[in-house]
N, C-alpha and C positions, 0 to 999 in steps of 0.2 A: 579810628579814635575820634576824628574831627566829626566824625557822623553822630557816632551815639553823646557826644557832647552837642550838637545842636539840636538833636530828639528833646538829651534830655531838657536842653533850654527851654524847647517848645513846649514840653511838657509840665515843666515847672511853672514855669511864669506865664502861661497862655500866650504866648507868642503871638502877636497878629489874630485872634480867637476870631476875626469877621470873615477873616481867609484864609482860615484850615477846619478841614474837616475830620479829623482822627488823625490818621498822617497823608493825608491826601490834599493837595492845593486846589482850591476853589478860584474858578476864575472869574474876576468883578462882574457884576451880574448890571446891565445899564437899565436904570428907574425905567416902567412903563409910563410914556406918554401917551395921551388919549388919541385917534388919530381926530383930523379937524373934522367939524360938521361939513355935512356935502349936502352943497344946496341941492333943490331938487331944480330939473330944467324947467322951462317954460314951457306951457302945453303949446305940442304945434297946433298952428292956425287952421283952421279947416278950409281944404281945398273948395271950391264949389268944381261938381265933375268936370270934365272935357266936355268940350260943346261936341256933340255929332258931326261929322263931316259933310262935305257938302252934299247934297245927293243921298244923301241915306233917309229915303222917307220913312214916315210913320208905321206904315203898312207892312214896310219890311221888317221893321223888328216887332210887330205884334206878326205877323207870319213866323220867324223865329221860333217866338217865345212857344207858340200854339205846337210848331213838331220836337222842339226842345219837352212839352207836355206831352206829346204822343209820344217821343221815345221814353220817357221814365216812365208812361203809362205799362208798356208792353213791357220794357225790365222788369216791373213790377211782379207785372202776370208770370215772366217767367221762373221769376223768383216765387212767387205762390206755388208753379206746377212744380218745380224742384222739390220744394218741401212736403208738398202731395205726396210726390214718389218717397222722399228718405221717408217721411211718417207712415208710410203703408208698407212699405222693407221694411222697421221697425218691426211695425206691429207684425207681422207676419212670421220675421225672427222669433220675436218673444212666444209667438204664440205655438211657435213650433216647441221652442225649449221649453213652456208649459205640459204639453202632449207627451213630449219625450221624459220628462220628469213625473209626472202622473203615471204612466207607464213603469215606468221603474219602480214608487212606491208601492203599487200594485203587486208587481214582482216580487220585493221583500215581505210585503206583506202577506204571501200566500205562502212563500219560505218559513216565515216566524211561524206561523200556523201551526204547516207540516211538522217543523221540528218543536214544538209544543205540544202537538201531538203524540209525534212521538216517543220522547220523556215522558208524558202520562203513562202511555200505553205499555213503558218500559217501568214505572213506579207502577201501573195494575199488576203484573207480572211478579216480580220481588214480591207483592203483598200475598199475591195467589201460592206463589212458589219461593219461600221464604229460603232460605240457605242452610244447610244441615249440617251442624261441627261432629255433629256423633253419624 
């Protein structure tokens, strides 16, 4: 009894109407605050590089530089011959599955022929030799 007397409270009078939802309690919902601006950082300073160590002359790191240049040369190359090879497999695939397929329409096509033929030569017939009900 004590229940449907406080439904009907709530239903009569709008009860708290900010925190009910049909007959369902809503729970306080907290305002959105914006969150703060965030500064941006300060750009780091730019390093100047590491000085070279003692000893390491000029010559050695243009020697470096010069087979660090030969080897990407030759990767190069051999990245070219690889792709030689898959593009000539390629082509070579395809051009088989061309041959083989030409071949085939060939095939259907002296099929269609024949049985085109055939059906004529089976409608000549019927015309020559009609069918006799008497």
């Amino acid at each position: 009894t004590a229940a449907l007397w406080i439904r009907h409270r709530e239903a009569d009078h709008h009860y708290n109407q900010d925190r009910h939802f049909g007959h369902c309690l809503r729970a306080p919902v907290a305002p959105m605050q914006p969150p703060p601006p965030v500064e941006a950082p300060p750009p780091p300073a730019r390093m100047p590089p590491p000085p070279l160590p003692w000893g390491y002359p000029e010559a050695h790191r243009d020697r470096q530089w010069e087979e660090e240049k030969v080897k990407l040369q030759e990767l190069g190359r051999q990245a070219e011959d690889v792709m030689t090879k898959f593009s000539e497999s390629t082509l070579d695939s395809i051009m088989t599955t061309v041959e083989a397929l030409k071949a085939k329409l060939a095939e259907h096509r002296a099929q269609r022929e024949q049985a085109q033929r055939q059906i004529e030569k089976q409608l000549e017939e019927q015309r020559n030799n009609p069918h006799r009900f008497v």
